[in-house]
C-alpha positions as CSV (number, residue, x, y, z in Angstrom):
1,X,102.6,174.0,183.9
2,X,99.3,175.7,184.0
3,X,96.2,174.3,186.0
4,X,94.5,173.0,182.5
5,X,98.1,171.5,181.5
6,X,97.9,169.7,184.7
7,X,94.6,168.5,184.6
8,X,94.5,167.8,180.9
9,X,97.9,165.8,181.8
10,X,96.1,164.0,184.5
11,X,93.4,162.8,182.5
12,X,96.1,161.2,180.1
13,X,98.0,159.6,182.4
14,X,94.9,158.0,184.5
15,X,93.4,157.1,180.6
16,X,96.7,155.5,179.5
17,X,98.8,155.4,182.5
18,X,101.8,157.3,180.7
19,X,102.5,159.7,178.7
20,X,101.2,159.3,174.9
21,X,104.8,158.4,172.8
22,X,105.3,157.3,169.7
23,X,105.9,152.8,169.7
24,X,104.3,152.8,173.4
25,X,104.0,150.0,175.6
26,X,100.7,151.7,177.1
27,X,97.9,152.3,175.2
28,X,94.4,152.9,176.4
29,X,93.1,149.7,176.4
30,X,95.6,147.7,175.8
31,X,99.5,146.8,176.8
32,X,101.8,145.7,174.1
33,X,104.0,143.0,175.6
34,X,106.0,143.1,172.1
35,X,106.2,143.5,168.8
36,X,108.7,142.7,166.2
37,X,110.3,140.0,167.9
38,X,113.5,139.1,166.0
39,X,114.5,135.2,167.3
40,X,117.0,133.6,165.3
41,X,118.4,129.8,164.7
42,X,121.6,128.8,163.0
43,X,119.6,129.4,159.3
44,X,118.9,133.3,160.2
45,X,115.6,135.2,161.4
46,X,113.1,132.5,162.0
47,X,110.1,135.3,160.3
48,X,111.7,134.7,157.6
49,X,110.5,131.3,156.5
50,X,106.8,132.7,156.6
51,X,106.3,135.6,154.5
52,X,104.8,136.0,151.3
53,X,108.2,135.2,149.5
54,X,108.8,131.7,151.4
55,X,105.0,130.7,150.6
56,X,106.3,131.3,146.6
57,X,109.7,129.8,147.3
58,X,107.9,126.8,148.6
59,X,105.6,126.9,145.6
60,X,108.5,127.1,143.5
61,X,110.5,124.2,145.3
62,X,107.8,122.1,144.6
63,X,107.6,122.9,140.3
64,X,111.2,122.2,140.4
65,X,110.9,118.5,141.9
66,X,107.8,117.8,139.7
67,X,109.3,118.9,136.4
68,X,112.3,116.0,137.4
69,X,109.8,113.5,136.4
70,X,107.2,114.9,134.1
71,X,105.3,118.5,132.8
72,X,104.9,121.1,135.5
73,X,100.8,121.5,136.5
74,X,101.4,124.8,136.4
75,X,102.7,125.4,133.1
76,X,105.3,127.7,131.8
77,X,104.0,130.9,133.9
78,X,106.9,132.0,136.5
79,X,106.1,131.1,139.9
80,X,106.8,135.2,140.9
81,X,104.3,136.1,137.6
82,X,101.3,134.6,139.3
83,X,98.7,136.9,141.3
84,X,97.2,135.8,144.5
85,X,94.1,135.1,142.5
86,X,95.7,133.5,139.8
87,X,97.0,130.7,142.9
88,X,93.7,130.8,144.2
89,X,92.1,130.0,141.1
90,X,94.3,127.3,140.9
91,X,92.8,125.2,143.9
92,X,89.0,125.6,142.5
93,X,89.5,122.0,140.5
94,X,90.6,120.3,144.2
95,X,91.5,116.9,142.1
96,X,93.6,118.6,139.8
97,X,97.4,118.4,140.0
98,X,97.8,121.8,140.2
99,X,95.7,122.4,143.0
100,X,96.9,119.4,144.5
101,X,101.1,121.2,144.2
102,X,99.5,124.4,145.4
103,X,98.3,122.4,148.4
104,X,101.5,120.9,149.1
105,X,103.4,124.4,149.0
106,X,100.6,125.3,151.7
107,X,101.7,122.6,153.8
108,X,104.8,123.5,154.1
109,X,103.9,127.1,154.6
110,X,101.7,126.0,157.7
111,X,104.5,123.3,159.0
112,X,106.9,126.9,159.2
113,X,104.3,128.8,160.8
114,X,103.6,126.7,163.3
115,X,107.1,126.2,164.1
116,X,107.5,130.3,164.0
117,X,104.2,130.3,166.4
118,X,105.3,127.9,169.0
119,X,108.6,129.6,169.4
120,X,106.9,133.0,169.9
121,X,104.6,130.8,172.4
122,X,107.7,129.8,174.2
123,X,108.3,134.1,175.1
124,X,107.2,135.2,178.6
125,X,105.8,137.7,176.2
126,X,103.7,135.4,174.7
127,X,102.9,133.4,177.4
128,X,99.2,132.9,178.0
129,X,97.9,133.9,174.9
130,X,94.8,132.2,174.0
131,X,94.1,133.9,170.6
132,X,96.2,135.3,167.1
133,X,94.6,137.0,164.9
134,X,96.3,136.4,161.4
135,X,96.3,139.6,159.1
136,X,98.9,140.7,156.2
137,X,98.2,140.7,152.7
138,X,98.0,136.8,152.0
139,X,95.4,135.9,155.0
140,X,93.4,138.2,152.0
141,X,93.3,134.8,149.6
142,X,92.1,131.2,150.0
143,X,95.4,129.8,150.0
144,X,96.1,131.8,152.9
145,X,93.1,131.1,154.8
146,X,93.5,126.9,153.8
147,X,97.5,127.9,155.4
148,X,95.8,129.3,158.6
149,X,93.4,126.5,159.2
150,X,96.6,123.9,158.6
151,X,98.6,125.7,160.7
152,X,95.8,125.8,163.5
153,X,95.7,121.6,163.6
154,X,99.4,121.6,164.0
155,X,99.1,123.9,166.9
156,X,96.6,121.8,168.1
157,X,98.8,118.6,167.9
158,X,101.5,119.9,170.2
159,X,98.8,120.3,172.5
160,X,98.7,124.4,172.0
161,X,95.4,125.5,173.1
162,X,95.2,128.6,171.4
163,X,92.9,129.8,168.4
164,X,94.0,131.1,165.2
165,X,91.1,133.7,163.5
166,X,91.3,135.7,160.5
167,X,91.6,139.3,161.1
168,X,88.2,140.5,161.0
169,X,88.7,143.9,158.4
170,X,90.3,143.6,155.0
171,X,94.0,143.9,155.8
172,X,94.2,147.5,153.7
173,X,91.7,148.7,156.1
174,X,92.8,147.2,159.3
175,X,96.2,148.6,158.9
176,X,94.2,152.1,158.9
177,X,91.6,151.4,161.5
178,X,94.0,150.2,164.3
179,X,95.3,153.6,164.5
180,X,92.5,155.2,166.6
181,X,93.3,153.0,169.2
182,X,96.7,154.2,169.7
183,X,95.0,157.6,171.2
184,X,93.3,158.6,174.4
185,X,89.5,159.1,173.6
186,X,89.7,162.0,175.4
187,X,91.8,163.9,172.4
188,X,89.0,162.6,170.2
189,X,86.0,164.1,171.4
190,X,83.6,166.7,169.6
191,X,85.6,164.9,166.0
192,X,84.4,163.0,163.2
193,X,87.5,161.3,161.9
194,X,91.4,161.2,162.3
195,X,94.1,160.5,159.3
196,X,96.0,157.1,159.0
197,X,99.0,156.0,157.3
198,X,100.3,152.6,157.1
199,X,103.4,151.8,155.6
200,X,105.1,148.7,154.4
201,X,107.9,147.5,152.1
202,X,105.7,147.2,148.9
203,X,102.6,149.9,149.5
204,X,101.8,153.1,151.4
205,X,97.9,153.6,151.9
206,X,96.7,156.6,153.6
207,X,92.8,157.3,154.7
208,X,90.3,159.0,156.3
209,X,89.2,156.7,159.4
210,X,85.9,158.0,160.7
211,X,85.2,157.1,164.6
212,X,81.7,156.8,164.5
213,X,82.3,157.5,168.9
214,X,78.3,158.0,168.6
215,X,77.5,154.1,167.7
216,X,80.1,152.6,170.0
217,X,82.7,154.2,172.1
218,X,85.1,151.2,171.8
219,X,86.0,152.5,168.0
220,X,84.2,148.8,167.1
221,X,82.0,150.5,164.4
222,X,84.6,152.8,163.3
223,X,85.3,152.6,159.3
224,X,87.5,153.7,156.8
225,X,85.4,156.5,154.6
226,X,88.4,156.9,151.9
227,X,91.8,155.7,151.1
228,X,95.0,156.1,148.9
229,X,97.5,153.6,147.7
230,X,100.4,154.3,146.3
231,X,102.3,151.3,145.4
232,X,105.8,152.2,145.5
233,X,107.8,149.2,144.8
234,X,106.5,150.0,141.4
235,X,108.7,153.4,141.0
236,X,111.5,153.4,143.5
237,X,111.8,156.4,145.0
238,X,114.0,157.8,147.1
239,X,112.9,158.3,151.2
240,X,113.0,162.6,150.3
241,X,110.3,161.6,147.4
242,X,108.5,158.6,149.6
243,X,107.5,161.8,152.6
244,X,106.9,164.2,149.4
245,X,104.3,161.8,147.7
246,X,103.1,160.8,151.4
247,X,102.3,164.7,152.4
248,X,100.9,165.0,148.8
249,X,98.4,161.8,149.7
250,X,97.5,163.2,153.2
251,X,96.5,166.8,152.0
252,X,94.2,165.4,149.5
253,X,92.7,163.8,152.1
254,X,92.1,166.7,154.3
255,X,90.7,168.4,151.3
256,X,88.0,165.8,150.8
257,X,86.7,165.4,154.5
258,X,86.5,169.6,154.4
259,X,84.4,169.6,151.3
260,X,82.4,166.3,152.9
261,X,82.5,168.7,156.1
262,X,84.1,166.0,158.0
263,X,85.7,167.7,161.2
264,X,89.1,166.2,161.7
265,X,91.3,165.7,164.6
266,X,94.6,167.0,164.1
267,X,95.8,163.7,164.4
268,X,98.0,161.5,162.0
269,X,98.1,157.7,163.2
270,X,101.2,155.6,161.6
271,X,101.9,152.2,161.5
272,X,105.0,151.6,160.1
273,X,107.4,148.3,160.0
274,X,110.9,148.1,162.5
275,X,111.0,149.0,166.2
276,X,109.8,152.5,166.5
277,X,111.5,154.7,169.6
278,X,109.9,156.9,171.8
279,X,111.3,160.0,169.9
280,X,109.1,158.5,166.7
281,X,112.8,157.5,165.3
282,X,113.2,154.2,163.7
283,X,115.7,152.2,165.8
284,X,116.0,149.3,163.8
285,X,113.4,146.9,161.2
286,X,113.5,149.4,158.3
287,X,115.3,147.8,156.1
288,X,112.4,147.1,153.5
289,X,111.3,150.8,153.3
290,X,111.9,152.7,150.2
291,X,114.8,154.9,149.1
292,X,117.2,155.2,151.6
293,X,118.1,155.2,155.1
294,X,115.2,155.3,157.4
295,X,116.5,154.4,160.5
296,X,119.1,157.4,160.2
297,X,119.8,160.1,163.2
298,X,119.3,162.3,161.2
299,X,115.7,161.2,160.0
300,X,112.4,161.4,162.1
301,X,109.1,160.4,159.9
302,X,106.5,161.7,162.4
303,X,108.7,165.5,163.2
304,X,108.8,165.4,159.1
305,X,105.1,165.1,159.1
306,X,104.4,167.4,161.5
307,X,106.5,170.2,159.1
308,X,105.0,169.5,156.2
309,X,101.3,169.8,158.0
310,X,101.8,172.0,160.6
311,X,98.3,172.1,161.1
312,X,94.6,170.3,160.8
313,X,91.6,172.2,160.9
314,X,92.8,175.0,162.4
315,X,94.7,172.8,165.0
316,X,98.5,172.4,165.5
317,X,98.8,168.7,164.3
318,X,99.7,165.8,166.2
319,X,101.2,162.7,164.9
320,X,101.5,159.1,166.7
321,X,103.3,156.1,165.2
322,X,103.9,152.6,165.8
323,X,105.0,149.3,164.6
324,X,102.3,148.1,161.8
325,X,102.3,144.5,163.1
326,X,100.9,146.5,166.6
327,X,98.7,148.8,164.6
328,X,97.0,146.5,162.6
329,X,96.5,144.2,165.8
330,X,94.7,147.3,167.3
331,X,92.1,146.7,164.7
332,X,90.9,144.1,166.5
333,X,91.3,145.4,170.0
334,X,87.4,145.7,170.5
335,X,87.1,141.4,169.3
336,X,89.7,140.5,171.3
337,X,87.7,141.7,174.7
338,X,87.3,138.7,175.9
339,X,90.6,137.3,176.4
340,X,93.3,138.8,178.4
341,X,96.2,138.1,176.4
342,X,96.0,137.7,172.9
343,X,98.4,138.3,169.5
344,X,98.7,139.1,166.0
345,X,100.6,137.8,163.2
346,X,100.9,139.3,159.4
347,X,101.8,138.3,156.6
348,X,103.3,140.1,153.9
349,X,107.1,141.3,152.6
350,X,107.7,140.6,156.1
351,X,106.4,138.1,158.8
352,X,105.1,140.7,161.3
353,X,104.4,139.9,164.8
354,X,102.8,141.7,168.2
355,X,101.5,140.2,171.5
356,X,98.9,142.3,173.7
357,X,97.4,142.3,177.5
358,X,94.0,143.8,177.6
359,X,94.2,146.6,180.5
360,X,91.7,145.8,183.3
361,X,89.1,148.6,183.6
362,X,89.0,150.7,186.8
């Protein structure tokens, strides 16, 4: 190793204190403590009673019972049919019955969250923590937020003195933003922006995450400048067809922050669901990813990456990933300095989960 690999190695090691891997316990500001816990009971995974599917199921449950003794407030529509806005629409009339079953289905939905929470509570992992930020695609609706604040008094009634907060970006953005802070600083410099993916069982978005290092050197005031979604439930491909469409998404982007005249790092920050290994393989927690076998030998997301776009800007390209419960928590890394150990929750296909440590500064 050369005297600039050895002091360029230094500097990462003193930033992060180890070396930068894909699913990393060490990041530059913060410590993961976990992610993706998978506790269990005699009915199965415990996540799985709160994720978007158990908030319909209870909705559901609830139609059922009611139509045994009279019309359903909801009327004929299918309980999967109806949109996050349609439910929310449904609670504007707070005296109606609808909004009054809609209510109900949220209690439940908080009484299993709460019971999900204060087992994770019970984890030295989670020990401590004084804060969870709640993100996922249904903290994005007023049912979700009225799920949240329930959840929070039952928290409060076991005498859990912790504080539940909306995450603070729009989940499609967050899932983006927290990727800049799974890199040193130090590999940022003299940049304008990096690329982000975040993948989950039902959408892939990619964007263009400009740092913005100039306003705030925390990332704070960095912001997503243009985005992609590709909703992939919808067609069902197979994985080969997923990384085609994916590369396809990514090189658009790189085309647009050249003609904006965006310089780029030649970085690509993931956040994608199941416990990610050092080697950027996906040991285990891919189940809901589309067309095949993820979590294969013979399959590595980030090396595939790295193939297709050998380069950015003239630079050989880099590519980090990590758990999207994690990287989506990173969005709020610079809110969360103030308390040392905090979490985050989200709430989508999946019930994702992460705890952090903030890293004291030298």
């Amino acid at each position: 190793m050369g005297s600039e690999q050895r002091k360029r190695q230094a500097r990462q090691d003193d930033e992060i204190g180890a070396p930068v891997s894909h699913g990393a316990g060490d990041l530059p500001k913060v410590e993961v403590t976990s992610y993706n816990l998978e506790l269990r009971d005699k009915a199965g995974f415990i996540g799985d009673r709160a994720n978007k599917t158990a908030f319909r199921d209870a909705l559901d449950g609830w139609r059922k019972r009611v139509r045994a003794g009279g019309p359903d407030p909801l009327g004929d529509t299918p309980t999967d049919d109806l949109s996050k806005k349609d439910i929310d629409g449904l609670l504007k009339d707070a005296e109606s019955e609808a909004a009054t079953l809609v209510r109900a289905a949220i209690d439940d939905f908080a009484a299993a969250l709460a019971g999900i929470l204060l087992r994770y509570l019970e984890e030295d992992a989670w020990k401590g923590t004084r804060r969870i930020v709640v993100g996922g695609g249904f903290s994005d609706s007023k049912a979700g937020l009225m799920a949240m604040a329930r959840t929070q008094l039952l928290l409060r009634a076991e005498g859990m003195k912790v504080e539940l907060v909306p995450i603070g970006h729009h989940p499609d953005e967050a899932g983006l933003l927290g990727a800049v802070h799974l890199i040193p600083s130090w590999m940022l410099k003299g940049h304008d922006a990096i690329l982000a993916v975040d993948i989950g069982g039902t959408n892939i978005r990619a964007g263009v995450v400009k740092l913005n290092l100039d306003d705030k050197p925390d990332f704070s005031k960095a912001k997503v400048w243009k985005s992609e979604l590709w909703r992939h439930a919808d067609d069902e491909p197979k994985r080969t067809a997923t990384i085609e469409y994916l590369v396809e998404m990514i090189e658009g982007l790189i085309a647009k922050a050249e003609k904006a005249k965006l310089t780029l790092a030649p970085v690509i920050g993931i956040g994608c669901p199941g416990v990610i290994a050092a080697d950027g393989s996906i040991a285990r927690g891919g189940q809901n990813l589309p067309g095949g076998n993820w979590e294969s030998t013979h399959f590595n997301l980030p090396e595939a990456l790295r193939k297709a776009i050998p380069a950015i800007c003239g630079e050989p390209t880099f590519v980090i990933m990590h758990n999207d419960a994690v990287v989506q928590g990173l969005s709020e890394a610079p809110r969360m300095a103030d308390t040392e150990r905090w979490a985050a929750v989200t709430i989508g296909t999946g019930l994702g989960n992460a705890s952090f440590r903030n890293r004291k500064e030298a």
